[in-house]
VOVEXTOR-665652 format. One line per 5 residues: for each residue x, y, z of C-alpha. Coordinates in steps of 0.02 Angstrom, whole numbers, plus 32768, in hexadecimal, padded with zeros to 4 digits. Example, Ala and Ser with C-alpha at 12.3 -4.5 7.8 and 13.67 -1.06 7.14 Angstrom:
# VOVEXTOR-665652
8267/7F1F/8186 ~ 82AC/7FCB/8165
END
This chain:
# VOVEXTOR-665652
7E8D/8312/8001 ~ 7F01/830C/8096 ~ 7F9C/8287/80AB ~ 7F70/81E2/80E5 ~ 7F91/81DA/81B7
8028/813B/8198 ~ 80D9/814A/81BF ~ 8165/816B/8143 ~ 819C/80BE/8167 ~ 80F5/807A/8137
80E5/80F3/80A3 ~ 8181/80B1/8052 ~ 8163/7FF7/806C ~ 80BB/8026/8003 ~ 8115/8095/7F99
8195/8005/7F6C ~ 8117/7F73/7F6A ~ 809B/7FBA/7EEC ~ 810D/8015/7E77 ~ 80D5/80BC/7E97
8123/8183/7ED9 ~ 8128/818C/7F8A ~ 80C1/8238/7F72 ~ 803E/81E3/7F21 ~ 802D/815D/7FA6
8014/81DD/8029 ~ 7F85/824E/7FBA ~ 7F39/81B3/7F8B ~ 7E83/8178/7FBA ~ 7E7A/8110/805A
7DF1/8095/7FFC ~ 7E62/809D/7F53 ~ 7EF7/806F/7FCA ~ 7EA4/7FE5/800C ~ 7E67/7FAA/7F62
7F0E/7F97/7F24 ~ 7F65/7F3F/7FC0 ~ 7EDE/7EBA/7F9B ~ 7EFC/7EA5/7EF5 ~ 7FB8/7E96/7F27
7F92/7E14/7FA8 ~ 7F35/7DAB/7F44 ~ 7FBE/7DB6/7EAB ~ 803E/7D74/7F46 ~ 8030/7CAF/7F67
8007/7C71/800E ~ 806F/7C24/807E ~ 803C/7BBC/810F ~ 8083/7BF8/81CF ~ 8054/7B55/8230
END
């Protein structure tokens, strides 16, 4: 499977916010990537911007 197409930058802010290797954020599944950043945003309470 070939690296996700995200910047370094953007690889380590997922890296950091789900706990995982930077490596394995990059070789990971765009639709298991996706799956998890949901499951992240849901576990983070909402905030208003108004």
């Amino acid at each position: 499977m070939q690296p996700l197409k995200i910047s370094l930058e953007t690889a380590q802010k997922l890296a950091k916010a789900l706990g995982v290797p930077i490596e394995r954020v990059m070789h990971m599944p765009p639709h298991i990537l996706m799956k998890k950043l949901l499951e992240l945003e849901k576990k983070e309470p909402e905030h208003d911007e108004s």
